[in-house]
C-alpha positions as CSV (number, residue, x, y, z in Angstrom):
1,X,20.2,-39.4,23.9
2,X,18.5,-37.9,26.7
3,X,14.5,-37.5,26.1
4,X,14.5,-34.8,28.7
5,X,16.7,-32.4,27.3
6,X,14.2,-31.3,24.1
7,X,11.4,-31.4,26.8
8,X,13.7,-29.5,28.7
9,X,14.2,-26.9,25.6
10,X,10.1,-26.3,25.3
11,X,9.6,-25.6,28.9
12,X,12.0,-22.9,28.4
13,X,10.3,-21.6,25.5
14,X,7.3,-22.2,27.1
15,X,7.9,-18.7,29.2
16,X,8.5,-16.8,26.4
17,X,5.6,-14.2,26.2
18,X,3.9,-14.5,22.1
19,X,3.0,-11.5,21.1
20,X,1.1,-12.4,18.5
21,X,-3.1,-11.0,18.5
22,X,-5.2,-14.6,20.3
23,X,-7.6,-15.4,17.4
24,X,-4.1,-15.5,15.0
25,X,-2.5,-18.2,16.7
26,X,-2.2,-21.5,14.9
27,X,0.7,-23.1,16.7
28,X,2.3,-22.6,19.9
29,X,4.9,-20.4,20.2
30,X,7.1,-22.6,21.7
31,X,6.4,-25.5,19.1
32,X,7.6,-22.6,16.5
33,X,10.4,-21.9,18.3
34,X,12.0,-25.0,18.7
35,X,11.4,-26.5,15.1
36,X,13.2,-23.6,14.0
37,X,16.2,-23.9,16.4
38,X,16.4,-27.1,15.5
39,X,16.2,-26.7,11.4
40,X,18.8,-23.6,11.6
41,X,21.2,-26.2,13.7
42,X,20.7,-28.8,10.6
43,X,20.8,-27.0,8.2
44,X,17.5,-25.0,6.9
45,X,18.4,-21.2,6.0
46,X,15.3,-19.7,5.2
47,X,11.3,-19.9,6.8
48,X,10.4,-22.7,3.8
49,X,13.1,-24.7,4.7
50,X,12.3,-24.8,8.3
51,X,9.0,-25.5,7.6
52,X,9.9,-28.5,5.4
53,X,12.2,-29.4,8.1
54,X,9.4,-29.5,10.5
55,X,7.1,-31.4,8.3
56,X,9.8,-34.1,8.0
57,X,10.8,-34.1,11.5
58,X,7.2,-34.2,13.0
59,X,7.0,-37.7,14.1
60,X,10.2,-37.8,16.1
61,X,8.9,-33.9,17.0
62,X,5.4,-35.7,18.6
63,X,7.6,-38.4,20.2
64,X,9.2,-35.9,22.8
65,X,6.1,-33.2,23.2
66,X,7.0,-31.0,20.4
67,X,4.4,-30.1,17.7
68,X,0.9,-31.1,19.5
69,X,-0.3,-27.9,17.8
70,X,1.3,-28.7,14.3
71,X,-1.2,-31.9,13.9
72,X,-2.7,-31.8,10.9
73,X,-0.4,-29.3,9.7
């Protein structure tokens, strides 16, 4: 597999604008963004089973610079 094509996602997603109001943030919008590409493609259908996804996936997640904002999550 190459490691620099999921790096390669987030910097992508890094440039989309968030919307979102500052003092509501919890995650990065890209962090968001690519755990929920990434559950859709395997699978999850709805925003609990992306999250589950994302819980379960976090360790390979952290290994390629996804999910720094989604420690302790």
């Amino acid at each position: 597999m190459d490691v620099e094509a999921p790096r390669g996602l987030l910097r992508v997603f890094d440039q989309v604008e968030d919307p979102r109001v500052e003092r509501t943030k919890l995650h990065r919008l890209s962090d968001i963004l690519v755990i929920a590409l990434c559950g859709v493609i395997c699978g999850a259908d709805s925003w609990t089973e992306i999250e589950l996804f994302g819980k379960a996936k976090f360790a390979c997640a952290a290994s390629v610079g996804i999910g720094h904002s989604l420690i302790g999550a």
